[in-house]
C-alpha positions in Angstrom: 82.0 91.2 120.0 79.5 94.5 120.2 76.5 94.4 118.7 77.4 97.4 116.8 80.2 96.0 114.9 84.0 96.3 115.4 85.8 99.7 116.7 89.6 99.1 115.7 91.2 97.4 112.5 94.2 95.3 113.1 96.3 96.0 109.6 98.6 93.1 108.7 100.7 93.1 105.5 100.8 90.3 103.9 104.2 88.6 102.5 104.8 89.3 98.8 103.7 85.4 97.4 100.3 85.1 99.5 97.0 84.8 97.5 95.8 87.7 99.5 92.1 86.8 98.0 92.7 83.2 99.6 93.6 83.9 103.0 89.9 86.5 102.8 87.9 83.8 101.6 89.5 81.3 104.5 89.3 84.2 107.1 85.6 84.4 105.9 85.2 80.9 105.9 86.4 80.7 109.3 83.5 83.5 110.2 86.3 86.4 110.4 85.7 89.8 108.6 88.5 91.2 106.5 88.9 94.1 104.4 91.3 95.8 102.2 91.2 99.5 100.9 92.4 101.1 97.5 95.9 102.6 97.2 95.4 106.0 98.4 95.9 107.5 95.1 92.7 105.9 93.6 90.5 107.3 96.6 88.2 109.9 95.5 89.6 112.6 98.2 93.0 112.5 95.9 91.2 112.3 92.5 93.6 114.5 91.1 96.3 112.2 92.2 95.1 109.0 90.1 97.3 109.4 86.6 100.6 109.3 89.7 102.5 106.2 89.9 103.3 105.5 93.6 104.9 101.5 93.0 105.2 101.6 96.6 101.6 102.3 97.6 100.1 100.3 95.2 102.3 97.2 96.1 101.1 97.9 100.1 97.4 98.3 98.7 97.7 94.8 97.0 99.3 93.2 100.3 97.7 95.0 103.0 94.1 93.6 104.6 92.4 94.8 107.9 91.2 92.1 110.8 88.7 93.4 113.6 89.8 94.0 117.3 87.7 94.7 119.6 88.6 95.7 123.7 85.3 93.6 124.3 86.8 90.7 122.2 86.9 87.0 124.3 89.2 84.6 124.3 86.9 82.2 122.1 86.3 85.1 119.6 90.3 85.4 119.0 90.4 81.8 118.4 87.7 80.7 116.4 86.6 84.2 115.0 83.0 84.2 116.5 
């Protein structure tokens, strides 16, 4: 992978009864970076937006986390996360 980090974000939605937090720590574990963002109504951009209720965002923001692709990615990174 580049030096520099990754360029692109791979965002998979998880289903509804995965321990989201377990499958980071096991990605981590497995030396794989994953992220997750806030619901879009809690970013600071949308400040205004926070008292709104958006049950559909918030249920993507609790299910949603972000793996790295890279175009320089090999094989053995893909498979073991290296």
């Amino acid at each position: 992978m580049s030096e520099n980090g990754t360029h692109h974000i791979m965002p998979i939605v998880d289903a509804a009864d995965v321990d989201r937090k377990r499958v980071i720590d096991q990605l981590g574990q497995s030396g794989i970076h994953s992220n997750h963002y806030p619901p879009v109504i809690d970013c600071r951009s949308t400040h205004s937006l926070s008292s709104a209720h958006a049950p559909k965002t918030e249920m993507f923001a609790e299910r949603e986390l972000t793996l790295p692709i890279d175009p320089g990615m090999e094989e053995q990174d893909v498979t073991t996360g290296r």
